[in-house]
C-alpha positions in Angstrom: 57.8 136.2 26.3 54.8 135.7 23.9 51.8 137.9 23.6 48.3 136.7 24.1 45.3 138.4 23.3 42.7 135.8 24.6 41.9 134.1 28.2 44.9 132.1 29.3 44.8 128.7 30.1 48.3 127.6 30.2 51.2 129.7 31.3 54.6 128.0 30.5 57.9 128.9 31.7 60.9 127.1 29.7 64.1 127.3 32.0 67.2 127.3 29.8 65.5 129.4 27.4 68.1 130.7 25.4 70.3 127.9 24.7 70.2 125.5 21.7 66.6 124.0 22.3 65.0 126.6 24.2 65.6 129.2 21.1 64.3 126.4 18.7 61.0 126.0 21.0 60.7 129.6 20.8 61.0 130.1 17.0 58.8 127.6 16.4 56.2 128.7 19.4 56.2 132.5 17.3 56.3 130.6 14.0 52.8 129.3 14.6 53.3 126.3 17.0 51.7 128.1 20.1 47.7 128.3 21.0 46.1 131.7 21.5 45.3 130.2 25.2 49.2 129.5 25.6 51.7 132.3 27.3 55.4 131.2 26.9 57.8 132.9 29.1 61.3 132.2 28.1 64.2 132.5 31.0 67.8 132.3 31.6 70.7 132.6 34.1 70.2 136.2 33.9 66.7 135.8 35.1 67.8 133.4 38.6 70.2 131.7 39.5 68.8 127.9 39.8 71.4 126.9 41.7 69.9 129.1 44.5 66.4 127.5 46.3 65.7 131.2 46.9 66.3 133.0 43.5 64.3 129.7 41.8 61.0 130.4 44.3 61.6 133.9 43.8 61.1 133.2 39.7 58.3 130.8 39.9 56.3 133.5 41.9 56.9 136.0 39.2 55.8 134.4 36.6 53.1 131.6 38.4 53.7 129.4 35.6 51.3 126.2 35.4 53.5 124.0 33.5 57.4 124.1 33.0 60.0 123.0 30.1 62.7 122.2 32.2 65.8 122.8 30.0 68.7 124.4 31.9 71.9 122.8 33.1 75.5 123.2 33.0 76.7 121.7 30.1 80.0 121.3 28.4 81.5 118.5 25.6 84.1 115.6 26.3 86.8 117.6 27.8 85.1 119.8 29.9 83.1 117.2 31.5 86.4 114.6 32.4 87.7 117.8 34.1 84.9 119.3 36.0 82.5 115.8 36.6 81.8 117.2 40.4 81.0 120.5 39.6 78.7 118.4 36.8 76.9 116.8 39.6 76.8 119.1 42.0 75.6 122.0 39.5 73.2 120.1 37.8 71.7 118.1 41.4 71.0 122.0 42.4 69.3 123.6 39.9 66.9 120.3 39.1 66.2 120.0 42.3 65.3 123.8 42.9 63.0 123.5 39.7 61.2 120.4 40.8 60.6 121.0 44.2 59.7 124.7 43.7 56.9 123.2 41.0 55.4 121.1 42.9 55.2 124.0 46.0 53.7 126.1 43.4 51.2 123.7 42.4 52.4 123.3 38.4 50.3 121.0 36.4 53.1 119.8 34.3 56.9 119.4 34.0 58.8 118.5 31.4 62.5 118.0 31.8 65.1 117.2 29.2 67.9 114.4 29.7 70.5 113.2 27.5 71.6 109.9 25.8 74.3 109.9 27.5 72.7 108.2 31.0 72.2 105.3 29.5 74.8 102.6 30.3 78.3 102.6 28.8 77.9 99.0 28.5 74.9 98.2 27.0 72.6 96.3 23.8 71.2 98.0 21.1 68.5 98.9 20.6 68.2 101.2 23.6 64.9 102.0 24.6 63.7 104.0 27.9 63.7 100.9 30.4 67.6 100.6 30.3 68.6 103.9 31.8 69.4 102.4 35.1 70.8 99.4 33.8 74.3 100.2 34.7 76.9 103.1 35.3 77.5 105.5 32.5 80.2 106.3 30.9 83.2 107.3 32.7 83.8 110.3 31.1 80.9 112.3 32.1 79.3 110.5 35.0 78.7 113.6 36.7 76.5 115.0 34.2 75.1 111.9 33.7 74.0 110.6 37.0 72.6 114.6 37.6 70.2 113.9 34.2 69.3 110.4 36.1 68.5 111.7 39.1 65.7 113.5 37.3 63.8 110.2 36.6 64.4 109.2 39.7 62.9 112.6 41.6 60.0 112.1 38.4 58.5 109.0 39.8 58.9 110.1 44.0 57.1 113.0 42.8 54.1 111.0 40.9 54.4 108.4 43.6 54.3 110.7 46.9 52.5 113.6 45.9 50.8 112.7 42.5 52.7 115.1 40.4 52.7 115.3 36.8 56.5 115.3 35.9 58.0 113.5 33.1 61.3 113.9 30.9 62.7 113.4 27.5 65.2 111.7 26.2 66.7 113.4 23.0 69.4 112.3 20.5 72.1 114.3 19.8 70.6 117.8 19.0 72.1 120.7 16.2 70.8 123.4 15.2 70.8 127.4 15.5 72.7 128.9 18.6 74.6 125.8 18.9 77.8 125.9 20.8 80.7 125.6 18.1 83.5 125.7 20.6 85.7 123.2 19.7 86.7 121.8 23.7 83.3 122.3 25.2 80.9 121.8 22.2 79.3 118.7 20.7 80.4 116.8 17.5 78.4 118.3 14.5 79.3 122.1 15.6 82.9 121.1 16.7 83.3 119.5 13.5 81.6 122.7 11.2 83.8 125.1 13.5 87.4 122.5 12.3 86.3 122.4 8.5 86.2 126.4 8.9 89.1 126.9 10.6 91.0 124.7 8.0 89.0 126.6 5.1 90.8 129.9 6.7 94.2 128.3 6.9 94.3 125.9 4.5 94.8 122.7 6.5 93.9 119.7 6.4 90.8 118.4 8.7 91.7 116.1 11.1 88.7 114.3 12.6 89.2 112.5 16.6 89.0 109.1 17.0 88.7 106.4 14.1 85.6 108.2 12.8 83.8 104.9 12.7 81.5 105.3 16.0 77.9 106.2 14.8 75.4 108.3 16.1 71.8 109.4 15.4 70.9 113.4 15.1 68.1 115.3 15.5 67.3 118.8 14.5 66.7 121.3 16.8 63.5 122.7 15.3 62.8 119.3 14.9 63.1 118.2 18.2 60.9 121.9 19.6 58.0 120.2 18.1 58.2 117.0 19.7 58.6 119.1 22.9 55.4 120.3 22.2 53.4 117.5 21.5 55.3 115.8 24.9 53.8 118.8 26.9 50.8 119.0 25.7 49.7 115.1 24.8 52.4 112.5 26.5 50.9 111.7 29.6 53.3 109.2 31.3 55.8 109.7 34.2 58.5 107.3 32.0 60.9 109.1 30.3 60.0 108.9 26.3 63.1 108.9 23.5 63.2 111.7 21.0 65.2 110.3 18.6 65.1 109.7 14.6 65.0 106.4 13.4 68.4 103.7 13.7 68.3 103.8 9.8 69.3 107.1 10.0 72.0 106.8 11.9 75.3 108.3 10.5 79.4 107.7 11.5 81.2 110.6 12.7 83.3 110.3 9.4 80.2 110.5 7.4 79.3 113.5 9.6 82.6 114.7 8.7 82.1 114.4 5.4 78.8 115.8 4.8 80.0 119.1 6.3 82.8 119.5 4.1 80.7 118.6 1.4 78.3 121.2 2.5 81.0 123.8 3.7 82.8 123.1 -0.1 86.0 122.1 1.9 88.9 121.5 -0.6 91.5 120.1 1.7 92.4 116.6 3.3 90.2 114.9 5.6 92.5 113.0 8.1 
């Protein structure tokens, strides 16, 4: 929780504070990104249980927060998700739900929620761009998760429509940074791949990289990204969801991912 010294204006509660983005929002919030008539209140699992309609209310009374930076969800990496899609959905559809309908009881001026690239259709032209999400079903793989982060949009514009709410979402690129998950099942690609070029560093392995290496993918870091979360709270005034992304010239294969690791990680041995 930050420390103000002034009158308060703005008191914002960021679900899903401790994980990958939420810890980049609050470096950068204590690094000089928040206003003296800003509070940020940072909150976990350990602080409710979103799941729950009662332990959510219970937090939002606590803390009487007037806008939210919706971050939390259960999350996982390929393998994780093709095993456990329903308990995706069904996780996901709780605790969203919770935390928009408790927001708008509570009268909160803004929400902010974060989705994922991975809603958008499986089959699909390039370049993407926010209008497509619901253009088709998402990949098979993790359509639990991915229908959850949909339904978000969805709830969004009933919301703005019904009861004039001020709730919109982002749509980020695939995020690394500090306090990433470097599991190598239930992570994602950059800190799987770091976590594989140090195992093979400690054994002396080669690196063998899934998949042909040739799909590409665009990445944004998370301190990066913090910022634009920022600005989206405080100056992005539209119910549509908005992409977070850098731009398609920066786009990278996983093999080039692969092999800017090792190159950074001074990896010796074979890249298969």
């Amino acid at each position: 929780m930050t420390e103000v010294t002034g009158p308060v204006a703005k008191r914002i509660l960021v679900t899903g504070g401790t994980g990958l983005v939420g810890k980049a929002i609050q470096k950068v919030v204590a690094d000089g990104e928040g206003r003296a008539d800003e509070k940020w209140i940072f909150v976990s699992s350990r602080d409710a249980d979103l799941t729950n309609a009662s332990e959510t209310k219970a937090l939002f009374e606590e803390h009487k927060p007037t806008h939210v930076i919706h971050l939390a969800a259960m999350v996982g990496g390929l393998f994780k998700n093709i095993r456990y899609n329903l308990d995706f959905w069904r996780r996901n559809i709780h605790i969203n739900d919770n935390v928009l309908h408790t927001a708008y009881e509570m009268g909160v001026q803004k929400v902010v929620s974060c989705l994922s690239t991975c809603i958008f259709p499986d089959k699909t032209t390039y370049p993407i761009d926010e209008s497509m999400i619901h253009n088709g079903p998402p990949h098979s793989s993790n359509f639990g998760y991915s229908y959850a982060k949909r339904m978000i949009d969805i709830q969004n514009r009933g919301y703005f429509e019904q009861h004039g709410c001020h709730f919109t979402a982002v749509i980020p690129t695939n995020v690394f940074g500090p306090h990433d998950n470097f599991n190598i099942e239930d992570g994602h690609v950059l800190p799987g791949l770091i976590h594989k070029v140090y195992l093979a560093k400690q054994t002396g392995s080669a690196l063998t990289v899934w998949g042909t290496g040739k799909p590409r993918r665009q990445f944004i870091y998370s301190l990066d990204l913090a910022r634009l979360f920022i600005w989206v709270l405080r100056e992005y005034d539209e119910v549509e969801p908005i992409i977070l992304s850098v731009g398609e010239e920066d786009e990278v294969s996983i093999r080039e991912a692969a092999e800017a690791i090792v190159e950074a990680m001074d990896f010796k041995g074979e890249l298969v």
